[in-house]
VEXFI-508248 format. One record per residue: x, y, z of N, C-alpha, C in turn; residue in one letter. Coordinates in steps of 0.1 Angstrom, whole numbers, plus 5000, padded with zeros to 4 digits. Layout:
BEGIN
XYZXYZXYZA...
REM end
This chain:
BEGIN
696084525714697384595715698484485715X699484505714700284415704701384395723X702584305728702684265737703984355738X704284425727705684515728705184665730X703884695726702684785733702584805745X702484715750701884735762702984735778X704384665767705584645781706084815779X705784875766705785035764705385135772X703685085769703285215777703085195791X703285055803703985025813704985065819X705685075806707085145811707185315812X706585345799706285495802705485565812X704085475818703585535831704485465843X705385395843706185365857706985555860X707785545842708385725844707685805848X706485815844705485905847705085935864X705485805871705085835881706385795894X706985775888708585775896709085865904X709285815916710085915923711386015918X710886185916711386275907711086275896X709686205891709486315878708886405884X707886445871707386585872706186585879X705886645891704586625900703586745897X702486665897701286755898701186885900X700486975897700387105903699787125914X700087195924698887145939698087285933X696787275938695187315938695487445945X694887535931695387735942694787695958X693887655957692987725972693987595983X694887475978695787415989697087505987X697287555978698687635981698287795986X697087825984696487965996696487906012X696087806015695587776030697187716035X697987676027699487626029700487776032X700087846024701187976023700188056038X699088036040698488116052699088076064X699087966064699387886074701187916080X701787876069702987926069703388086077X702488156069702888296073702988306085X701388226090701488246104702288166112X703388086108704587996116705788106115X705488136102706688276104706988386114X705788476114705588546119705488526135X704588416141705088396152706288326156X707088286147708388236155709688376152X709588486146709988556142709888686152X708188626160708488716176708588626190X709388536189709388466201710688516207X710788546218712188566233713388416224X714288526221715188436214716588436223X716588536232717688576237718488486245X717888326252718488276256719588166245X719188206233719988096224721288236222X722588166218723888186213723388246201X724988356198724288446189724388286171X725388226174725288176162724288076165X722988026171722187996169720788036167X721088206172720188316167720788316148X721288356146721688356133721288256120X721188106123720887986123719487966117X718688026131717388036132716988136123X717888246122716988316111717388316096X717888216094718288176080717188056076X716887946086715887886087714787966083X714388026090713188126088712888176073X714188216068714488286051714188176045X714888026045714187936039712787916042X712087936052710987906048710088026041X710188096044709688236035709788166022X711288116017711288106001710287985998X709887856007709487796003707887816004X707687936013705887956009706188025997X707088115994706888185979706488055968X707287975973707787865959706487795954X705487775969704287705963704087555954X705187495963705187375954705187275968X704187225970703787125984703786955982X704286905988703686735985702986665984X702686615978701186535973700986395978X699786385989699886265992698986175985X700186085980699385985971699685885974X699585825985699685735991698285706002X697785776005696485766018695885896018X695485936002694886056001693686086011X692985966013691885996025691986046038X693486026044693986056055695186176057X694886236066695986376068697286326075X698186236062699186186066700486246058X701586286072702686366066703986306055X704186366044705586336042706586456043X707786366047708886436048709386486029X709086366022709586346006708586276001X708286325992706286275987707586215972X706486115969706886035956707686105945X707386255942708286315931709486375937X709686385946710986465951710586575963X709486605962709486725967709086725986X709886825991710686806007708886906012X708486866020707786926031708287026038X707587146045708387236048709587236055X709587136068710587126075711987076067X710986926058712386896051713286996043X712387036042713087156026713787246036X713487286049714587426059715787316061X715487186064716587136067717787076059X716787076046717687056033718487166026X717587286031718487426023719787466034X719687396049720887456057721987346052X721887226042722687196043722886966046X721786996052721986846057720786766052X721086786037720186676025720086526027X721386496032721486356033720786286048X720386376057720086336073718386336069X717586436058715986406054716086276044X716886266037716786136029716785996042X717785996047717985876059716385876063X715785966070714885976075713485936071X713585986056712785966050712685806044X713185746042713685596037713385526048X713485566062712885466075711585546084X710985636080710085756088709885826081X709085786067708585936053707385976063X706885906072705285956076704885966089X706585966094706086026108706286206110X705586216122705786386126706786376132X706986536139708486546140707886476162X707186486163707086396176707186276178X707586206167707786076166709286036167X710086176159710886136154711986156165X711486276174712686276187713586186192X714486216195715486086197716386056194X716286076179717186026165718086176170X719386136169720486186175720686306162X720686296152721086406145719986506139X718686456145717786516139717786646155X717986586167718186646177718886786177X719986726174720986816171721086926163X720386916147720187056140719587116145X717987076154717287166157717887206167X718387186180719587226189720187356181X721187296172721887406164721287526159X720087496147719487586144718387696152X718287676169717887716178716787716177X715987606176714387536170713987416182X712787466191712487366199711587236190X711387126197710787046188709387056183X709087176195707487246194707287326182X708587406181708687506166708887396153X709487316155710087236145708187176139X707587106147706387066147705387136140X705087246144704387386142704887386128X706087406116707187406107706087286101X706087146106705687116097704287026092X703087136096701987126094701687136076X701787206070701687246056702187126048X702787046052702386926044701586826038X700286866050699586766052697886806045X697286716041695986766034694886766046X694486836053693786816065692186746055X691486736050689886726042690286706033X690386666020690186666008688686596005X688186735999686186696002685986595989X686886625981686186525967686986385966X687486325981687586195977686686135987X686786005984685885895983686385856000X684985776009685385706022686785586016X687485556022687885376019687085286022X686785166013685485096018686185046032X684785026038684984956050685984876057X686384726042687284626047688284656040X688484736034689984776027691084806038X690784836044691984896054692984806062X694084746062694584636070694484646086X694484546093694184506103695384636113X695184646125696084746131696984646140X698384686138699784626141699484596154X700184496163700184516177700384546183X700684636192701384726198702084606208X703284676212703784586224703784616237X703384496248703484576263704284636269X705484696269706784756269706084846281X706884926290706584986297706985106290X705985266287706585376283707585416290X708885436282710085536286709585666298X708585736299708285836306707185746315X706785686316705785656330706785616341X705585676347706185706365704785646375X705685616388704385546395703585596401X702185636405701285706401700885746420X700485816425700885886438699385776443X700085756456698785646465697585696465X696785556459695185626453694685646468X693585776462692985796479691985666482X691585686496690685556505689685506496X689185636486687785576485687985466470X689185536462689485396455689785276455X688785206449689285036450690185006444X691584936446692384846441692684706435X693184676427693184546425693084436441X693084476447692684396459693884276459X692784156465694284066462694483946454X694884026439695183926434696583946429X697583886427698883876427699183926412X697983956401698883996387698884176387X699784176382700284326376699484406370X699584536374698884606365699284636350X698684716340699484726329700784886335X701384936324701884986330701385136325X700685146312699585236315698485266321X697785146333697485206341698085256352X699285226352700185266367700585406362X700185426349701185596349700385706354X700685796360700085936363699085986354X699085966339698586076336697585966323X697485846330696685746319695285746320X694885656309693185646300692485596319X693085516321692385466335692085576343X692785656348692685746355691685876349X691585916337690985996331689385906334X689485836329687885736330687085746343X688185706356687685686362686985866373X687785976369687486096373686386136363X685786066352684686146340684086076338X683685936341682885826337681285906343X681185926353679686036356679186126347X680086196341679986296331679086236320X679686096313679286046302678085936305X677985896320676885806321676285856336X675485856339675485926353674885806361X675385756369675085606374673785616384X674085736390672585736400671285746390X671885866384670385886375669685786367X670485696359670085596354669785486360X669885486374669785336382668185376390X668085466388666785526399666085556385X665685596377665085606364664185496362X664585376360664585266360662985216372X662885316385662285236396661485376399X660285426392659785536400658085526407X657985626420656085566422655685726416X654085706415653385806412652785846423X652085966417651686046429650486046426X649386126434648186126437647586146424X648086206413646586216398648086086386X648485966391648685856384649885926378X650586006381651886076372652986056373X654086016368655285976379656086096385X656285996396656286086410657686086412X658586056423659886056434660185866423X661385886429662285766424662285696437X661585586431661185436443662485416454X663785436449664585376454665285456462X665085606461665185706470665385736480X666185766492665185796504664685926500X663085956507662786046506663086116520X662286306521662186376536662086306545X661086216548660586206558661786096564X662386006552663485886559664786006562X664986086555666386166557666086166569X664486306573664786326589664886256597X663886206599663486046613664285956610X664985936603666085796603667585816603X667985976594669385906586669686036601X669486156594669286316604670086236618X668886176626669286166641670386066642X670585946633671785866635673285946634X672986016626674086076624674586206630X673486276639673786376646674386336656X673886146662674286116674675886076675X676485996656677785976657678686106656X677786196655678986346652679286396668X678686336675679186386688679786256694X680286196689680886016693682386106695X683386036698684786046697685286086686X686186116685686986146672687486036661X686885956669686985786657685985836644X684985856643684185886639683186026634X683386086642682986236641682986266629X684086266626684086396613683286316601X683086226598682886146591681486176593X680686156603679486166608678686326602X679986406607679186566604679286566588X680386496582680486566567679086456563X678686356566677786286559676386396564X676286416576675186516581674886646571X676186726569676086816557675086786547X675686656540675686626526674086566528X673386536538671786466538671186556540X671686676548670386726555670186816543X668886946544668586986535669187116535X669087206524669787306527669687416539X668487426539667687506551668487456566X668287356565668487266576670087206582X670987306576672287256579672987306588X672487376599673087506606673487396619X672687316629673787246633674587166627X674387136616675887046613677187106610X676787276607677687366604678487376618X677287376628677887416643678687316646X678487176644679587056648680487066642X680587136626681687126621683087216627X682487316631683387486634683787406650X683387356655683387276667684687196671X684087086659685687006654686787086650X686687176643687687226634688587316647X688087346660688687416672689287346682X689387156678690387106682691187066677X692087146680693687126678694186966673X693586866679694286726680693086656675X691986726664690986636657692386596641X691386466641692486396628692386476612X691186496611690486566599690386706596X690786786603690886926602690686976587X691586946582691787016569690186966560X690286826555689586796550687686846556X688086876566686186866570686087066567X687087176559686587276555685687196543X686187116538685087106528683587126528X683587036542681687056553681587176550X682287266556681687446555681487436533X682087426532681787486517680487406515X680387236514679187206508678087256519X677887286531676887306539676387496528X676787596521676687666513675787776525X676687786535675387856548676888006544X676288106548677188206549678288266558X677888166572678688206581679788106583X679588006573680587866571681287956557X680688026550681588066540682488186548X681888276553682888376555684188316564X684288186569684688146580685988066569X685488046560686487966550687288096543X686588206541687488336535688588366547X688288356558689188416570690388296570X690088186565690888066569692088096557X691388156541692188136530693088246534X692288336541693088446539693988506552X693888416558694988336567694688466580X693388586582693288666590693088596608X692988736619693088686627691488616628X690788596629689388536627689288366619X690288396608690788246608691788176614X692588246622693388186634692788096643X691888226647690488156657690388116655X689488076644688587926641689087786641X690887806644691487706639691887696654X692087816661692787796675694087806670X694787906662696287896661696688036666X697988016670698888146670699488246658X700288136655700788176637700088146625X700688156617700588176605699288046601X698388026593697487916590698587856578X698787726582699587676569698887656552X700287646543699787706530698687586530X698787436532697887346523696587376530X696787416543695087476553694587566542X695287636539693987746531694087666513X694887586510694687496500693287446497X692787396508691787306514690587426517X690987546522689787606520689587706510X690687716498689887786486689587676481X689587536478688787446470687287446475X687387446490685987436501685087566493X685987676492684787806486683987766471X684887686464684987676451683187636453X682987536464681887476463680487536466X681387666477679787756482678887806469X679587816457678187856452677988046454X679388106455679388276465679888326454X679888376449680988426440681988546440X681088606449681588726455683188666463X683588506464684888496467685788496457X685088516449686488506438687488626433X687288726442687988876449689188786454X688788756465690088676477690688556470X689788476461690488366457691588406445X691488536434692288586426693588666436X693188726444694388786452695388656456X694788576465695788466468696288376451X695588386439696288316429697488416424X697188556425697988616418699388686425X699388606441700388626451701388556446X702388566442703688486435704688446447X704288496461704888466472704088336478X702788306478702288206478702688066473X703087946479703087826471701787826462X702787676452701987666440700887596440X700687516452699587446458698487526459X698687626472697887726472697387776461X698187826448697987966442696987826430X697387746427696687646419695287626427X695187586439693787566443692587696443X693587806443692587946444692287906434X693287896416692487896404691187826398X691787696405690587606403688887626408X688987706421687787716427687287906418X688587936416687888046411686988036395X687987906391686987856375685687766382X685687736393683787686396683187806396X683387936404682688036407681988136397X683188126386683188196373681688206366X681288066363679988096357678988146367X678788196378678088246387678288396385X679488456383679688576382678888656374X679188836377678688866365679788916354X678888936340679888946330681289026333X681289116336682489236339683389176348X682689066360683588976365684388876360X683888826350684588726344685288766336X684888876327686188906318687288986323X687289046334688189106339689188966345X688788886353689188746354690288666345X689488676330689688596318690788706313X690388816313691988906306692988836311X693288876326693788866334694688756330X694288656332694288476330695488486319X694688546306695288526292696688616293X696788706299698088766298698888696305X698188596316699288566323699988406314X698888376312699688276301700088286289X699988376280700788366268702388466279X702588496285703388556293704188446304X703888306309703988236313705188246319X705188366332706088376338705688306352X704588266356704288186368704888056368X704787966378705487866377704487726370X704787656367703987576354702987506367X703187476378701887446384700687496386X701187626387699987766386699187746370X700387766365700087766349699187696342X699287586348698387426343697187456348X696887546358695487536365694687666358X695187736348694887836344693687796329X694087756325693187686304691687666312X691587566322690187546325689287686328X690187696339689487866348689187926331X690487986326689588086317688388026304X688687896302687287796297685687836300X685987836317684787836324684487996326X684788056322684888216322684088246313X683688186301682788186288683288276282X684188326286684788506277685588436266X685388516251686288496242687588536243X688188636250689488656251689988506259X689488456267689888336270689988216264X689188206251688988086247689888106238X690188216229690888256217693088206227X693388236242693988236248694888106248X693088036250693687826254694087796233X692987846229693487776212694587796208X695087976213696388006208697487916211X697287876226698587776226698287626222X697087586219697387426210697187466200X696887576187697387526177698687586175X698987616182700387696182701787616191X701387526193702287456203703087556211X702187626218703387706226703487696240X704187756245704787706258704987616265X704787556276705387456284704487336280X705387236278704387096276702987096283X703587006296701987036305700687136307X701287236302700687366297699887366287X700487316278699787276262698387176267X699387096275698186936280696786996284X697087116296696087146301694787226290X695987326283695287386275693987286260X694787186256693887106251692387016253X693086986273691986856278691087046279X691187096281689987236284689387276275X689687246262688987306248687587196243X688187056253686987006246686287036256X685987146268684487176274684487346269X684687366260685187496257683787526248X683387416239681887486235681187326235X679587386234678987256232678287246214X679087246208678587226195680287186189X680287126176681687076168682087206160X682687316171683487396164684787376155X684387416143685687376135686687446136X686987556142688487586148689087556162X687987476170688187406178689087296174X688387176165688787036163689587056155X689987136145691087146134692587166148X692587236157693187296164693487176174X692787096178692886966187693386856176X693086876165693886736154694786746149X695286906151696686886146697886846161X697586926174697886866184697886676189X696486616188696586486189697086436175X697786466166698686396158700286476161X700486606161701786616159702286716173X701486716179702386786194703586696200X704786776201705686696207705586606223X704686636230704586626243703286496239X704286406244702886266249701886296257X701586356264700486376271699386496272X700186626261698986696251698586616237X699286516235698386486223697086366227X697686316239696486206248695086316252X695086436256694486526263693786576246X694486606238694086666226693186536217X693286446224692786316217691186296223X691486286233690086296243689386416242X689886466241689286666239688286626228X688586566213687586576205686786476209X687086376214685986286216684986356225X685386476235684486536248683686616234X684486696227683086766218682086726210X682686596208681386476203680586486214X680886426223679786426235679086526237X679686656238678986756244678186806235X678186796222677486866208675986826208X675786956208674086926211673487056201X674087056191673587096179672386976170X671287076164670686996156671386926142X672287006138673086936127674386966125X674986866129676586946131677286936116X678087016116678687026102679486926098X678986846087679186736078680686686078X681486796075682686816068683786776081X682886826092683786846106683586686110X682186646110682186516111682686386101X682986426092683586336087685586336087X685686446088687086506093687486406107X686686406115686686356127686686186124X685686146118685585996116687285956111X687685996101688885996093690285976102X689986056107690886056124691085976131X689785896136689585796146689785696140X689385666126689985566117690785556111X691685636108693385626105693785556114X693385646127694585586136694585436139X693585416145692885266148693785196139X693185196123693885096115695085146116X695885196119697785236120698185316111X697485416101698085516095698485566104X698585616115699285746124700085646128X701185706130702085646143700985726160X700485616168700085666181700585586193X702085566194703185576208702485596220X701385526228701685536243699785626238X699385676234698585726230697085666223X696985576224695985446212694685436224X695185436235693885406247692885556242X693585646240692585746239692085776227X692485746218692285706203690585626206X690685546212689985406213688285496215X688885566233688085606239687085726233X687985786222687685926216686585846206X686785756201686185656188684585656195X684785566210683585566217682785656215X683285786222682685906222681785966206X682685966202682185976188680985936180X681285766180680185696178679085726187X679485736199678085746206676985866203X677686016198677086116190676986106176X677186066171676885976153677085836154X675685786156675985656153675885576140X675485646134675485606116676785626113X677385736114679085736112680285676115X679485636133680285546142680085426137X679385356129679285216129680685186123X681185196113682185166110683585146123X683285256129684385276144683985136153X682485126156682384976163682984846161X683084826150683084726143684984756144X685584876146687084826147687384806165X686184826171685884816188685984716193X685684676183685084536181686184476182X686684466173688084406169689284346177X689484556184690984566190690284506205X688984526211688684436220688884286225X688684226214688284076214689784026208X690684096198691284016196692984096196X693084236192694184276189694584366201X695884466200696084526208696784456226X697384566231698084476241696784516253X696984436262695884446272694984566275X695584696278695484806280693984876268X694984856256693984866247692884776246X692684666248691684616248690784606261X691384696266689984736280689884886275X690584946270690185106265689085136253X689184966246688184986232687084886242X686984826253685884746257684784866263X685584966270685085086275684085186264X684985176254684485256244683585246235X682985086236682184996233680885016237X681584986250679785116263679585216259X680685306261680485476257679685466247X679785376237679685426220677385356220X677485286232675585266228675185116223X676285106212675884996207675584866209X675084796204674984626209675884526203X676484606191677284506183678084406187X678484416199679384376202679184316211X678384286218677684226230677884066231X677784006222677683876221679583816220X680383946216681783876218682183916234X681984036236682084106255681684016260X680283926261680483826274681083716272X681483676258682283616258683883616264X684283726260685383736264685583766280X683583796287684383826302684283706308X683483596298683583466311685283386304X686083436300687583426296688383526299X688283636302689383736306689883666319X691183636322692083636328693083766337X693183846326693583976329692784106340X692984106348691984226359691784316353X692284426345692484546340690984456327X691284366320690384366309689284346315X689184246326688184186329686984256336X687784346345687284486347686084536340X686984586330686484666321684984616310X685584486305684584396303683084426312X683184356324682184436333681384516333X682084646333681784746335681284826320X681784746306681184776295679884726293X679484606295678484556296677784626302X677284676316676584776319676084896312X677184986307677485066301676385046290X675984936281675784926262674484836270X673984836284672184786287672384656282X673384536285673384406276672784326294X671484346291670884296305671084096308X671684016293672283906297673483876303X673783976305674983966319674883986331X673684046335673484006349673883906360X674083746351674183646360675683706367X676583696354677983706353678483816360X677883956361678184036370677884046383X676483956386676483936399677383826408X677683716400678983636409680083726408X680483786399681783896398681884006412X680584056409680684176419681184096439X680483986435680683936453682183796453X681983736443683183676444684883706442X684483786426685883796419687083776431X687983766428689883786437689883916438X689384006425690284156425688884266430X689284286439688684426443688384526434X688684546421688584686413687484626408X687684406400686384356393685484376400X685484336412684384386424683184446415X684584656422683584726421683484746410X683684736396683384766383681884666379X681984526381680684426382679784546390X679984596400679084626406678184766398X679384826391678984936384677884896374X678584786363677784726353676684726360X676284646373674884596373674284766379X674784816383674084966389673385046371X674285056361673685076351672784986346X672684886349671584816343670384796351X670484896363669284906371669284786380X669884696385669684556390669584626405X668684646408668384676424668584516436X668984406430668984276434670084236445X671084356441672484336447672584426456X671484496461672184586474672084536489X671084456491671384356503672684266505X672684206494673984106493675284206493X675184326486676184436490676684506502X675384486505675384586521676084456534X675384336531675884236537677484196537X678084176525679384196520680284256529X679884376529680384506536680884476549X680084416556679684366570681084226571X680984176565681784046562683184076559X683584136550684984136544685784216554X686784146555687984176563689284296551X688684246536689784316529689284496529X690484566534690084736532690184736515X690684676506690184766490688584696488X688184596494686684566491686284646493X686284686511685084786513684984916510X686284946502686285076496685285076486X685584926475684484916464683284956463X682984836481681484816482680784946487X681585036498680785126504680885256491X681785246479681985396472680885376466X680085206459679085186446677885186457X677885146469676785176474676385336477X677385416478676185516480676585596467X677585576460676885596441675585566434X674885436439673985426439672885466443X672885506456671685626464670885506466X670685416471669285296473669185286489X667585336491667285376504667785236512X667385176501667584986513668684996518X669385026516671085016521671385106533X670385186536670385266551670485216561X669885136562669785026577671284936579X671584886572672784836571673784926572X673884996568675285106572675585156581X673585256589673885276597674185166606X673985036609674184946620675884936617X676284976608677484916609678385006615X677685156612678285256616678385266631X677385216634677185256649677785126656X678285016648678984926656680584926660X680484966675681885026681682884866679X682484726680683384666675683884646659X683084726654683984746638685384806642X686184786629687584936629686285026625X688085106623687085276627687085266610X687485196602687485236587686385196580X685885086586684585016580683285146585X683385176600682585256603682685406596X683985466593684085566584682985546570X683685436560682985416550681485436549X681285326560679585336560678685436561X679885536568678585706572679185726559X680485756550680785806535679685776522X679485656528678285596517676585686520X676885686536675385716541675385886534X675885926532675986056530676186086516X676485956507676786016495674885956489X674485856497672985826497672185956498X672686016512671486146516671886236507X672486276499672586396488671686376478X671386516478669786486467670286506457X671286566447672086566439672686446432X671986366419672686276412673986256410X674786416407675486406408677086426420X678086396416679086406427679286566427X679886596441679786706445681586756436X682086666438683386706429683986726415X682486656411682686666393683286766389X682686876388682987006381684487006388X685086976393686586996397687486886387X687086766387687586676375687186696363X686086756362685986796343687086896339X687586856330688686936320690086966326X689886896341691186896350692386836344X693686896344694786796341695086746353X694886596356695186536368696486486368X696486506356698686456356699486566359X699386706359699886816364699386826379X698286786380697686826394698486876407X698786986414698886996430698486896437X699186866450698686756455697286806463X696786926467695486916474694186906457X694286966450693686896439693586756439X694886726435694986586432694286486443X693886536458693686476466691986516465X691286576455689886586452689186546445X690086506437689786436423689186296426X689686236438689386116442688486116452X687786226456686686196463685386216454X684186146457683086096450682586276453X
REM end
């Protein structure tokens, strides 16, 4: 071809493909699932309570609306050709043509404000884009919250396109850095309870996502049992057989005979000590003795609880709920329900205050009764009740739920759903509602939580709640689940439902215990976790859970996850601001692998940073990399920072190292710093290792200790005597929004 040929037909395919020629025709079955879609944005914003807007912003809004009607008729969508592998939005796709939102915003008028936007933000969502002053403003005008606006403009986007191709592996550019900037919305995070360790004392800063309320740290550290269960795998590890050679009891156990004759009488003797001690004494008593066998510890507790001037009152209803005896539960019904019989029990004249019976509908949540969840719905659905109260009835009534029977729970779950698409309660109530009807198993409930994330509807925190609850909502990769959480963790206006909607898919990775999950979902999912990582998404304040969801992921497909490791890899060791590189070191563990192993101890005998260094730690454990033992055993007893402490200590607990519980228990005895022995005494009886009995108790029983060392030591002794692997509080932190939390919640979340 001749050299005036070829500057020809160059020039003719540049026209061909220029912004405003003539574009493609989009695919019937994408302009069927676009026009569906639409209808249904129509039609629900066409019945939403419009009455608080001005009539000329009612008017506004429904000219808006006309435009979009015309643009589902029109059937002409944007074409992303730019990152066809990824469900990434345009406002103005290469031929001209506007996205739904752009095209309402272009037909009222203000053509020139989608062009601006488009030329610096073609590919962000409309959550990105908040802020920008005049984009504010129409939707203001046109009487469009940024949640409707959002919702408006899904139909742009190609969620699957099945007939294209993976991107190879290293095609994808490296992911931008994010900067350490502190988020515009973080706030500082309410004083962690006793039993958490702190950075102890070392003088550097935290990040400031972990200082925020509603961060990847804090989620981790309320679910990390869920995904690894530290007793069961540290005892696994150590078991004897029994009389025909079979494996028997876990070596490391106490068994009956040490509960009774050893732990039993120590601790019956400190529950009758002073009030230094006591309570601490009887709740560890509860939690060892066996079920049969808990009626005096019940009696010491009802004991305590009848003086006036004991320090622990509130907290030791809990004793009555875990002791699960019936005369400790009806004693907690009288307490919630503020009768004269709970007066008594307490020794009052008036009224039982609201956080007292706070403390004892969480306490029922535990009995295991179900028959309370009569009294616990009365007190939720008292609108005269604080929100503390009316929130802790909910929560304990979502433990009871799956105990119920059917007609119980869906009467419950109606209930629930009317009250939140109705969302006339106050948004603390509200938040505690998505799980309860979750745990209810009823479809009217589940159809209730989906309606408001994929619908972005109602109150932010509401949405949050409703998302983090959908990923325990089934245990298999439902695809109107995850379609419904991925349009949320990309385009919900609210930072902290799209963090909750981000983790959510990574929990239904986890929980999927299907023989073969659908292909399409899982690779939908991979697509996801690997856009983002490499930086197609804009993810603002949001990337830690990206990281962590990646973990999860890979850890249930690890053929699919390998690709995800290898960017784990990456943002770990080299990219990403601190935060992120302890969220992808975590997710490293989560994820199984070993890939990575040989850069992780590298970088933990160089982390500088406590938050990475941490984490480091505590991944290594996590991924069985048994050449760190040396490194986590100087960490666990030397480190400066109390959290490396206890995280080293975690690592080596998952790696089975039974080596460190003397030198732990010794520790204990030694350190003068209170966040150490929070460390030492929370991983020692996380651990459950009978050796550590003798030591605690002496320490317990030693009247020149403080009273806090001797607290700890019966907290540990007690979380040892539970025959239960797991923590008694789990089921309260699973699917919990702990960034909305009530403070008596919020003050359970942190007990083991």
């Amino acid at each position: 071809m001749k050299p005036f040929s070829l500057l020809a037909t160059a020039f003719l395919f540049a026209i061909l493909i220029a912004p405003g020629s003539a574009a493609p025709a989009n695919s019937p079955a994408s302009v069927a699932a676009k026009r569906k879609h639409l209808a249904t944005v129509i039609e629900e914003l066409s019945q939403r309570d419009v009455l608080q807007l001005s009539p000329e912003q009612r008017e506004r809004r429904a000219t808006a609306l006309e435009h979009l009607r015309a643009y589902a008729a029109r059937g002409v969508f944007p074409h992303n050709t730019k990152l066809p592998q990824y469900a990434l939005p345009y406002l103005i796709d290469r031929y001209g043509t506007r996205c739904a939102l752009a095209y309402v915003i272009d037909r009222s008028g203000h053509g020139p404000l989608i062009e601006r936007l488009a030329r610096t933000d073609n590919h962000a969502w409309v959550a990105q884009l908040t802020g920008k002053t005049e984009l504010d403003d129409w939707m203001r005008s046109n009487g469009l919250t940024v949640a409707e606006a959002a919702f408006i403009q899904a139909p742009s986007i190609v969620e699957d396109p099945a007939d294209l191709p993976e991107p190879p592996p290293d095609s994808i550019p490296k992911a931008p850095r994010a900067p350490e900037t502190a988020p515009p919305d973080s706030t500082p995070p309410p004083a962690p309870p006793a039993e958490t360790p702190s950075t102890g004392r070392t003088t550097r800063t935290r990040s400031p996502a972990t200082l925020e309320k509603g961060s990847w740290v804090r989620w981790w550290r309320y679910n990390r049992d869920a995904f690894v269960n530290l007793r069961q795998r540290y005892h696994a590890a150590a078991t004897t057989t029994n009389n025909n050679g079979d494996a028997g009891g876990r070596a490391r156990r106490p068994d009956d005979a040490m509960r009774r004759k050893v732990m039993i009488p120590a601790l019956a003797t400190l529950s009758t000590a002073n009030d230094e001690v006591r309570a601490s004494a009887l709740m560890a008593w509860v939690m060892a003795a066996e079920k049969g066998a808990r009626a005096p510890a019940v009696a010491g507790t009802l004991d305590y609880l009848r003086k006036p001037e004991s320090r622990y009152r509130d907290l030791m209803l809990f004793a009555l709920g875990l002791a699960q005896d019936a005369s400790a539960t009806q004693t907690l019904r009288d307490i919630l329900n503020d009768t004269k019989a709970g007066r008594r029990a307490l020794v009052r004249k008036g009224k039982v205050p609201a956080m007292t019976r706070a403390y004892a509908a969480i306490a029922l949540g535990a009995t295991e009764d179900p028959s309370a969840i009569a009294d616990l719905m009365r007190v939720a659905r008292n609108e005269k009740n604080r929100n503390d109260l009316r929130a802790s009835a909910l929560v304990a009534t979502g433990q009871l739920l799956p105990l119920a029977t059917p007609d119980v729970a869906k009467d419950v779950a109606a209930l629930l759903a009317i009250e939140l698409k109705r969302a006339r309660w106050e948004r603390p109530v509200l938040t505690a509602i998505p799980m309860t009807l979750i745990r209810s198993g009823d479809a009217v409930g589940r159809t209730a939580v989906l309606r408001a994330v994929a619908r972005f509807r109602g109150k932010a925190d509401v949405r949050a709640s409703c998302a983090l609850a959908l990923g325990m909502a089934s245990d298999a990769l439902d695809a109107e689940i995850v379609d419904a959480l991925l349009a949320a963790s990309r385009r919900d206006p609210d930072v902290q439902a799209r963090r909750f909607a981000t983790i959510a898919l990574g929990e239904l990775c986890a929980r999927d215990a299907s023989d073969a999950a659908d292909e399409k979902v899982v690779r939908k999912l991979k697509r996801h976790f690997l856009g983002t990582i490499d930086g197609h998404f804009k993810a603002p304040r949001v990337m830690e859970w990206h990281l962590l969801g990646a973990g999860l992921f890979a850890r249930r497909f690890p053929t699919e996850g390998e690709i995800l490791v290898k960017r784990l890899v990456r943002v770990a060791t080299t990219g990403g601001s601190r935060d992120e590189r302890a969220a992808a070191s975590i997710a490293l563990g989560l994820s199984g692998h070993m890939r990575g192993k040989d850069a992780l101890l590298k970088l933990l005998a160089k982390a500088k940073d406590v938050t990475l260094r941490g984490a480091v730690a505590e991944s290594l454990g996590l991924a069985g990399v048994r050449e760190a033992r040396p490194q986590l055993r100087k960490l666990a007893l030397e480190d400066k920072a109390d959290a490396v402490r206890y995280q080293a200590a975690l690592g080596l607990g998952y790696l089975a190292d039974g080596t460190m519980i003397e030198p732990l228990v010794t520790e204990l005895g030694r350190t003068g710093s209170g966040p150490a022995r929070a460390a030492l005494t929370r991983v020692l009886g996380q651990l459950g290792d009978r050796r550590a009995i003798p030591g605690l108790i002496e320490l317990a029983q030693d009247e020149r200790q403080i009273r806090s060392v001797r607290e700890r030591a019966l907290g540990a002794l007690g979380l040892i005597g539970r025959e239960s692997d797991d923590s008694w509080t789990l089921p309260y932190r699973r699917g919990c929004n702990f960034a909305a939390a009530t403070p008596t919640v919020r003050m359970v979340l942190g007990i083991f």
